[in-house]
C-alpha positions as CSV (number, residue, x, y, z in Angstrom):
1,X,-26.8,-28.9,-65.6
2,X,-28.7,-27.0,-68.3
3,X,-31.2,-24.8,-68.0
4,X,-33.9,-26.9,-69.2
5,X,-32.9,-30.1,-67.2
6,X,-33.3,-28.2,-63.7
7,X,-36.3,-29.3,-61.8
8,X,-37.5,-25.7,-60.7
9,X,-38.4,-27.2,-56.9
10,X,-35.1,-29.1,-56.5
11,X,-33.3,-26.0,-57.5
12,X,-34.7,-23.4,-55.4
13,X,-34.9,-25.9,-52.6
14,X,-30.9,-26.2,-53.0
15,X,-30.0,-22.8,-53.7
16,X,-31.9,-21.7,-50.2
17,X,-30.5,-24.7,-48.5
18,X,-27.3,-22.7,-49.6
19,X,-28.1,-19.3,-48.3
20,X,-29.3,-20.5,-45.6
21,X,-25.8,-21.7,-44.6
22,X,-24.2,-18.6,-46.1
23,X,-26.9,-16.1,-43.6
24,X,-25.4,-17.8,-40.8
25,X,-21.6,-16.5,-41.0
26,X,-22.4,-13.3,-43.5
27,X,-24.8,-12.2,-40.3
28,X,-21.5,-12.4,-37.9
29,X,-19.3,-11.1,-40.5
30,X,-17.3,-8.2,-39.5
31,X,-17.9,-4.6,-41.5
32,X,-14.2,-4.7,-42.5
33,X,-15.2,-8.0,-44.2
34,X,-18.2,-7.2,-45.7
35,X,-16.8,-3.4,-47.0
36,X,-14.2,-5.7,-48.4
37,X,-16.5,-8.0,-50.4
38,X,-18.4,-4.6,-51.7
39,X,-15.2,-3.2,-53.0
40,X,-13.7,-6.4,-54.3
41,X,-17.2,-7.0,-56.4
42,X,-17.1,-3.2,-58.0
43,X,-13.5,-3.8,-59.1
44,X,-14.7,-7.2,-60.4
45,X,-18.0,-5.4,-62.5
46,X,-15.1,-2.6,-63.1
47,X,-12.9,-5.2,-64.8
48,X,-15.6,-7.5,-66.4
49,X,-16.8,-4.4,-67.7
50,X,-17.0,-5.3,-71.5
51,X,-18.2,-9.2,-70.8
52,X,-20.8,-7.3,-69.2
53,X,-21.7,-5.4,-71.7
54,X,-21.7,-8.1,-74.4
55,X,-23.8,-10.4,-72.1
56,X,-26.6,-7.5,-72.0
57,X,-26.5,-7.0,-75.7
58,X,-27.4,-10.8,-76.3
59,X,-30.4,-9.9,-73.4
60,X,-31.5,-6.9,-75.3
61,X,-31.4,-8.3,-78.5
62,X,-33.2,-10.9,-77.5
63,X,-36.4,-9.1,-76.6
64,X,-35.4,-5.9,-79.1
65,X,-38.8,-5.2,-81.5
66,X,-41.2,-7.1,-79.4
67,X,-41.0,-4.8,-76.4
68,X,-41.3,-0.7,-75.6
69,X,-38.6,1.7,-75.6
70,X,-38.9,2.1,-72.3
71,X,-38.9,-1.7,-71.7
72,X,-35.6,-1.6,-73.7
73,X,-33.8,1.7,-71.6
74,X,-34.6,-0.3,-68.4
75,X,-32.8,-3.5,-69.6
76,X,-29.6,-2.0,-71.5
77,X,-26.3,-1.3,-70.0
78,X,-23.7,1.4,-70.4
79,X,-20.4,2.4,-69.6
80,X,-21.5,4.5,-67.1
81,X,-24.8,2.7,-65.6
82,X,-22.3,-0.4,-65.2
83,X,-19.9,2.3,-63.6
84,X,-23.0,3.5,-61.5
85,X,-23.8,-0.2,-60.0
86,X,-19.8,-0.2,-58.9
87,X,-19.8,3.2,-57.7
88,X,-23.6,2.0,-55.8
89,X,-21.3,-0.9,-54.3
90,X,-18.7,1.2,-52.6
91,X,-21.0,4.0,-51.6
92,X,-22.4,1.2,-49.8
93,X,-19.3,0.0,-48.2
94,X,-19.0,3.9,-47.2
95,X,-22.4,3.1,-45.3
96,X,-22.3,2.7,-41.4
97,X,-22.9,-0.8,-40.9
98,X,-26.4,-1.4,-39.5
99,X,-26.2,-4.6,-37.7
100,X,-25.5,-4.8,-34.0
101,X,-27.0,-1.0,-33.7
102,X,-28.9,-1.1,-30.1
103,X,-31.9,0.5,-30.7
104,X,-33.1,0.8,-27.2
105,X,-32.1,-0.1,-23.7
106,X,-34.3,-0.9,-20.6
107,X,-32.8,-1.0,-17.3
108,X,-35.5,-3.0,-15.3
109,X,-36.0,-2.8,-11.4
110,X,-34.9,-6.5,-10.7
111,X,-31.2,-5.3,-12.3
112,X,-32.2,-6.9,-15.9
113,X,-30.5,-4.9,-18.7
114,X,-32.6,-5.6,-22.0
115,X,-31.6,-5.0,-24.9
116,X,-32.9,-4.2,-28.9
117,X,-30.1,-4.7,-31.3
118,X,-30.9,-4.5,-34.6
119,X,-29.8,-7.7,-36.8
120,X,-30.1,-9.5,-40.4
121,X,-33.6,-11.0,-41.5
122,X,-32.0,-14.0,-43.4
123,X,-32.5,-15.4,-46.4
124,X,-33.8,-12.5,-49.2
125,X,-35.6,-13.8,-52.3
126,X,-35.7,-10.7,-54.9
127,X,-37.6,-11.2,-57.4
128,X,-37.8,-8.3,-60.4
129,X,-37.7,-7.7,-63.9
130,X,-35.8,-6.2,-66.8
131,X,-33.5,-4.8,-64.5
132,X,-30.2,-5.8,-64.5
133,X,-28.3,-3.2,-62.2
134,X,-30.8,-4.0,-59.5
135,X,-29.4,-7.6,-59.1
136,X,-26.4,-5.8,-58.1
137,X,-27.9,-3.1,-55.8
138,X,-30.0,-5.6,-54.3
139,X,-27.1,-8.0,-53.6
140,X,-24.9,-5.3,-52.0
141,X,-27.6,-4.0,-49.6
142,X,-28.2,-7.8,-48.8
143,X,-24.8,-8.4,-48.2
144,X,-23.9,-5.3,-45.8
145,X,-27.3,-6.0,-43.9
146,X,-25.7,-9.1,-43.3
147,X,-28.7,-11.1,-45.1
148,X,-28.0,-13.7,-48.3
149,X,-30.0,-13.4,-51.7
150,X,-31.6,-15.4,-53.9
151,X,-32.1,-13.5,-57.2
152,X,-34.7,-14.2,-60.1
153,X,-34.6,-11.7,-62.3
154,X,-36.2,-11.5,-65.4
155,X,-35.5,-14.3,-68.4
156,X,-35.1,-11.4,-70.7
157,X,-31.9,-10.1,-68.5
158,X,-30.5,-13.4,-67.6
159,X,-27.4,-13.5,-69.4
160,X,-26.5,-10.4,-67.5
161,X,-27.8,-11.3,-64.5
162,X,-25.3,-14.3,-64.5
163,X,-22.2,-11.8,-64.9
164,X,-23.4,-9.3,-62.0
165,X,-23.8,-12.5,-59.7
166,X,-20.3,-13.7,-60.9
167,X,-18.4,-10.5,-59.9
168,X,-20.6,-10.5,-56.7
169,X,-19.8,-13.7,-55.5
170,X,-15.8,-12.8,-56.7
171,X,-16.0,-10.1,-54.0
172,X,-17.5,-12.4,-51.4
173,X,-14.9,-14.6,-52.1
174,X,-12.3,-12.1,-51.6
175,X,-13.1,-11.1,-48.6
176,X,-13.0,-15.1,-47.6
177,X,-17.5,-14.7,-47.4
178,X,-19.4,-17.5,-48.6
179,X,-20.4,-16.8,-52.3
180,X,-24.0,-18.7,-51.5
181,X,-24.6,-15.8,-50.0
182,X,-25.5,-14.5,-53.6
183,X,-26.9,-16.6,-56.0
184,X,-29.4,-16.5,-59.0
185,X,-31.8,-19.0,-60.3
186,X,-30.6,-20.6,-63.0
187,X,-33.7,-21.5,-64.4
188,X,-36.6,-19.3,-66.8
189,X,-39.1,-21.6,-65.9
190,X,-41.8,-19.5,-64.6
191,X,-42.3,-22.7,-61.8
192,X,-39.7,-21.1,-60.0
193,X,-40.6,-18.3,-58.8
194,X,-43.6,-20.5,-57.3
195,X,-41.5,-22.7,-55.4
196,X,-39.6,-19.5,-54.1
197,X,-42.7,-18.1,-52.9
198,X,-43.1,-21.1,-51.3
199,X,-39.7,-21.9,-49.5
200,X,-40.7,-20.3,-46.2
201,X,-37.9,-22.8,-44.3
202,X,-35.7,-21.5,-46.4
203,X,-36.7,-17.7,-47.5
204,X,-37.5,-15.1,-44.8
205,X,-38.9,-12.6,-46.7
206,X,-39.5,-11.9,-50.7
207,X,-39.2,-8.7,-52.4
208,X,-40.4,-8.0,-55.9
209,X,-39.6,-5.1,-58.2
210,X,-41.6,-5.1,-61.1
211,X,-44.9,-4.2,-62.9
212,X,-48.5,-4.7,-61.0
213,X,-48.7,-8.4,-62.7
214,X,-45.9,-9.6,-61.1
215,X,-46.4,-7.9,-57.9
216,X,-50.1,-9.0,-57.9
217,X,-48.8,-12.4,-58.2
218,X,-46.1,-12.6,-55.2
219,X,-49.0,-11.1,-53.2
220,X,-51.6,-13.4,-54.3
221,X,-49.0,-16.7,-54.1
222,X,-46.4,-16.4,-51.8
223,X,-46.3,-18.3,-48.6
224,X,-43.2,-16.3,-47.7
225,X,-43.7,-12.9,-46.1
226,X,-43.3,-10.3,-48.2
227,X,-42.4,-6.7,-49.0
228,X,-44.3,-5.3,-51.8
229,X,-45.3,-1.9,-54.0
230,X,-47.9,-2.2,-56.6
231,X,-46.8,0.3,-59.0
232,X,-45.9,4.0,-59.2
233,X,-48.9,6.2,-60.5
234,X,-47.5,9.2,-58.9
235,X,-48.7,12.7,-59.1
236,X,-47.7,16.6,-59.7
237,X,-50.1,18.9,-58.6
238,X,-49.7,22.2,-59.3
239,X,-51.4,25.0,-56.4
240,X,-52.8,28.2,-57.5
241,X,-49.3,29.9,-55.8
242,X,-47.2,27.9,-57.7
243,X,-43.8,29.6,-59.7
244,X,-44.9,27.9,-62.8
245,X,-42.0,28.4,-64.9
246,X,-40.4,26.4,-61.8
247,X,-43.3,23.6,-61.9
248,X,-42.8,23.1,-65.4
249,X,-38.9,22.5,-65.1
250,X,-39.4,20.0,-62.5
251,X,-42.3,18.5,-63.9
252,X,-40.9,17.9,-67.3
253,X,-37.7,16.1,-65.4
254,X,-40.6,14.0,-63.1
255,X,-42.0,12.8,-66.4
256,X,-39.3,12.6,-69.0
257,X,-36.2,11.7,-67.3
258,X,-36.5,8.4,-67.6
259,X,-39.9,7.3,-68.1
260,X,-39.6,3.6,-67.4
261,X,-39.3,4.0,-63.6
262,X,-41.4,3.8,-61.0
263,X,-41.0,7.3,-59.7
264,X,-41.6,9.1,-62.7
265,X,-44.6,11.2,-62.9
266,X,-47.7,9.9,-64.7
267,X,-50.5,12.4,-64.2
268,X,-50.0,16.6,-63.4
269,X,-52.6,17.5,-61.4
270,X,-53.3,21.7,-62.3
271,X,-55.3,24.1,-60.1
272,X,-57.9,25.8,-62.2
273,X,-56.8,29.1,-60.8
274,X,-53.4,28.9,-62.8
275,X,-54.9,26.3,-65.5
276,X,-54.8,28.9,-68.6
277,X,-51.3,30.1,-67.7
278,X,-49.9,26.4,-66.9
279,X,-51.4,24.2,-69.2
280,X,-49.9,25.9,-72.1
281,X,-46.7,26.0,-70.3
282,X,-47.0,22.1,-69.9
283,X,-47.8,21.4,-73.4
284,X,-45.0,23.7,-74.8
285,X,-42.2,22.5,-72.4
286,X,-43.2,18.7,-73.1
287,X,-43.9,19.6,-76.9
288,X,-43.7,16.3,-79.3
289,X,-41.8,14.5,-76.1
290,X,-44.8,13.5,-74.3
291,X,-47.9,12.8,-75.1
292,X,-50.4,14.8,-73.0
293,X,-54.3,13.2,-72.0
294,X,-56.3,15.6,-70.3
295,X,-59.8,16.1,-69.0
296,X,-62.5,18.3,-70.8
297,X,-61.4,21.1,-69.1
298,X,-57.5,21.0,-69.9
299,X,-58.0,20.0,-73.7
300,X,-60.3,23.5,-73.9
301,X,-57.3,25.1,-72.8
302,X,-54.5,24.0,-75.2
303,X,-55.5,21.5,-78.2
304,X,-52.1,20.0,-77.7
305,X,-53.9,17.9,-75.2
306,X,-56.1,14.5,-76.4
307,X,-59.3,13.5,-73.9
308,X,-58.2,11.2,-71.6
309,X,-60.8,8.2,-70.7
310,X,-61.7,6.9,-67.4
311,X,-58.2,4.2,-67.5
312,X,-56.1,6.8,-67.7
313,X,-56.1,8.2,-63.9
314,X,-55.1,5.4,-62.6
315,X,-52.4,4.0,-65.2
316,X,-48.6,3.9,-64.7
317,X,-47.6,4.3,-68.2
318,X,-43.9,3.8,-67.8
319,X,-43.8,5.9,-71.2
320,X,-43.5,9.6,-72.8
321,X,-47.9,9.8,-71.9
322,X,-49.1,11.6,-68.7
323,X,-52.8,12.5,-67.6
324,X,-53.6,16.1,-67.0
325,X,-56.2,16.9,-64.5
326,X,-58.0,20.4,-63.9
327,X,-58.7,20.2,-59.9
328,X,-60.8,23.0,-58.0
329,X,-58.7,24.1,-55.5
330,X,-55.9,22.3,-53.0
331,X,-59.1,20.4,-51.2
332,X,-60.2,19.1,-54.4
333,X,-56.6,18.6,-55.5
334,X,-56.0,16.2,-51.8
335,X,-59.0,14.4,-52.7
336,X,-58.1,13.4,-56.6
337,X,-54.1,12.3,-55.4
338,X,-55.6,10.4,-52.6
339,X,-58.0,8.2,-55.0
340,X,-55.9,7.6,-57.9
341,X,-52.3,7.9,-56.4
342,X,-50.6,4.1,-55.6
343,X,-48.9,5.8,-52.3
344,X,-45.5,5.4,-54.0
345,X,-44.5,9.1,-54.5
346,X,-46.2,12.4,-54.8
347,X,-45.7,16.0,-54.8
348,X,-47.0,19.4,-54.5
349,X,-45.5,22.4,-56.5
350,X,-46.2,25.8,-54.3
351,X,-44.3,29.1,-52.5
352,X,-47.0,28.6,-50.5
353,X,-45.8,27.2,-47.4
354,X,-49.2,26.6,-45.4
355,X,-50.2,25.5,-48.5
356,X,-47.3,22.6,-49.1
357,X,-48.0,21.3,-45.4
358,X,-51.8,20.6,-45.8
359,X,-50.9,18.9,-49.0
360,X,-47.9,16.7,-47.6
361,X,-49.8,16.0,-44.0
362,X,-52.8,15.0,-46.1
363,X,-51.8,12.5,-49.1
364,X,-50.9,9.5,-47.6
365,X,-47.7,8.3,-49.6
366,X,-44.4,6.8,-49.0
367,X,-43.3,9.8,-50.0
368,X,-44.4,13.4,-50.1
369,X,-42.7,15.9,-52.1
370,X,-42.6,20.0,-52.2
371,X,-41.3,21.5,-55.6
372,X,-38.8,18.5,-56.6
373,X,-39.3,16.1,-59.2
374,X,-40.5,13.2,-58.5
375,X,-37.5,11.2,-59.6
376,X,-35.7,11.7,-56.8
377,X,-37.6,8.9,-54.9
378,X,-34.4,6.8,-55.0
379,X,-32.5,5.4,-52.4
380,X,-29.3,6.8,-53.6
381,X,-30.7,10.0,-53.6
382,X,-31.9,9.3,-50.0
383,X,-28.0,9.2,-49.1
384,X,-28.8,5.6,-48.7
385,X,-26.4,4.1,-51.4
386,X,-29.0,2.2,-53.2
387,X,-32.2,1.1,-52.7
388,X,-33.7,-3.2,-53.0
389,X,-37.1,-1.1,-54.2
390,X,-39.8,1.5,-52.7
391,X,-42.4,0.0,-50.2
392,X,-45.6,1.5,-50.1
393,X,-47.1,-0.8,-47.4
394,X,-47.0,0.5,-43.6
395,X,-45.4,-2.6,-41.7
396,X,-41.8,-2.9,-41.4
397,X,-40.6,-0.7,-44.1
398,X,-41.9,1.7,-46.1
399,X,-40.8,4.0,-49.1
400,X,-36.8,3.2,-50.1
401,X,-36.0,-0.1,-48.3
402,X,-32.1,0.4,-48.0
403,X,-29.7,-1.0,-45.3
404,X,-31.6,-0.2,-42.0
405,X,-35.2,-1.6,-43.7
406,X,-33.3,-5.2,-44.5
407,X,-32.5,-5.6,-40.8
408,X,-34.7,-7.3,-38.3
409,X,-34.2,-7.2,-34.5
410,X,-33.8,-9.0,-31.3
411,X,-33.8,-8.8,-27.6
412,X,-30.9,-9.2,-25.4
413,X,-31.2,-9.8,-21.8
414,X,-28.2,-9.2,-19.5
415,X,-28.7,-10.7,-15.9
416,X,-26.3,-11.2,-12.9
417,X,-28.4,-14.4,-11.5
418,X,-31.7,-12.9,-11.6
419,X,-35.1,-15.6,-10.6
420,X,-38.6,-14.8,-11.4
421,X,-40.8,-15.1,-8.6
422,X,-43.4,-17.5,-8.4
């Protein structure tokens, strides 16, 4: 069936029929099974390698001239980010296994035992964009939680997507796991990701990765619950006892890594006390790179720097731009990150070590960092393998949702012939 003859609510309604099915045995699967499947996919993205990489040429030529360069870096594949999603899948399999963890015991005075064992949600729909290599991180997590996937990513990354799901569902098979317990949408017709918002007797839970549009929209539509982050304005702020040759290391890495994800940097917060030695600093160490807006205050300071108008505090550029803000000490500094900050990741560059835990007790992120880029909010870099996305919501999960986060849990009750009274 082609792509323009599938009726978007017949589709998802079969594909989640599927996982439903597949949740059922992958959530009994033993870990030697599931480690299997993991290893058997990375040698299958390992082999498919340069089918791969044709597929995402046709995806980024596709969209090549009518999108940003940032757009484009998130979308294309390499050798070695193709090498990194296999290397993701068997640092994964390296993973204990989370399921069947007890994560308490109660010994009750009528001889009950009671336990709470930790155990697979479901059925995942993941929902993102331009990504392809999160397809395959979000398909390995799903899979060693014990939980199927639905995937819809992006139109523009579809031809990939198709690959990735291929050498996934390979490794499933390999490992004699059903290969519904990965699938993708096989249609670009925006009507789908409705109805997968919709499925909740099929779909436990949805999970988008993208820009504040879509996000907005799974909040705003889905029937399904869901596990969300609006977007990643984080912050820098650099305190009056900062080493500021340090700070502007870390904080040209938070901005200029990679600018196209949601972890980078978007607006260095400065401590007038040090302004006149760091802004300078900044501007030279960013130089044509990055494009610097600042407030009255910082563009007196260096002429490098263009006013910034009231949008830019709270925009997630997601390119080579970041706000510069002149702050009046760490109070004033706690107040500005708490009203422009999305909660997804910020951080506080200081020796001062009074200093760094009023800052990181105060701003209420997902996370809260002290002299480290930014960047490093990554599940990978959390030991966790990989991440299925940052959360910056307080129920269930929050910051990177790996292999614990994907797991629900239940109650068992061990009895030897126990009544309860009347």
């Amino acid at each position: 069936m082609t792509d323009q003859k599938l009726d978007p609510q017949i589709h998802v309604h079969e594909l989640g029929s599927r996982a439903r099915d597949a949740s059922r045995k992958l959530a009994i699967a033993g870990t030697d099974q599931k480690n299997l499947a993991l290893r058997e996919a990375a040698k299958a993205l390992r082999s498919r390698m340069a089918e791969l990489l044709e597929a995402n040429s046709k995806d980024v030529d596709s969209v090549a001239g009518s999108k940003p360069e940032s757009f484009i870096d998130r979308l294309r594949l390499t050798e070695d980010r193709v090498e990194g999603m296999a290397s993701a899948l068997e640092e994964i399999a390296d993973l204990d296994d989370p399921v069947g963890r007890v994560l308490a015991t109660f010994d009750r005075p009528n001889g009950l035992e009671i336990q709470r064992v930790a155990v697979p949600i479901g059925v995942i729909g993941m929902i993102y964009e331009s990504r392809p290599n999160v397809g395959a991180d979000a398909s390995a997590l799903c899979l060693k939680s014990g939980n199927a996937v639905i995937l819809r990513g992006g139109s523009e990354s579809r031809h990939s997507t198709r690959v990735i799901v291929e050498c996934m569902q390979a490794g499933l098979k390999a490992a004699d796991l059903p290969g519904d317990a990965v699938q993708t949408i096989q249609t670009t017709d925006r009507a789908a990701v409705a109805a997968l918002l919709e499925a909740v007797e099929h779909v436990d839970l949805v999970i988008p990765r993208g820009g504040r549009g879509l996000v907005e929209l799974v909040r705003d539509k889905a029937k399904v619950p869901t596990l969300l982050h609006l977007d990643g304005n984080c912050h820098s702020y650099v305190h009056e006892a900062a080493d500021l040759d340090k700070a502007a290391e870390v904080i040209r890495n938070a901005k200029l890594r990679r600018t196209g994800v949601c972890g980078a940097t978007e607006s260095v917060v400065v401590d007038k006390a040090v302004a006149q030695d760091f802004i300078p600093r900044l501007a030279e160490i960013m130089g044509n790179d990055c494009e610097l807006r600042g407030d009255e205050t910082a563009v007196s300071i260096d002429g490098r720097i263009t006013p910034a108008t009231d949008e830019d505090w709270g925009t997630e550029y997601l390119d080579p731009i970041a706000s510069v803000k002149v702050v009046d000490g760490i109070d004033d500094a706690i107040e500005w990150v708490s009203t422009y900050s999305s909660h997804h990741t910020d951080a506080i560059m200081t020796e001062d070590d009074a200093a760094a835990k009023r800052f990181m007790d105060s701003i209420d992120s997902a996370i809260v960092m002290r002299n480290a880029s930014t960047q490093f909010a990554d599940g990978g870099e959390f030991g966790m393998g990989a991440e299925i996305g940052i959360a910056t919501g307080k129920m269930h999960a929050r910051g990177p949702v790996g292999l614990e986060q994907l797991c629900s849990f239940k109650y068992l009750v061990h009895g030897d012939g126990q009544t309860r009274p009347a």
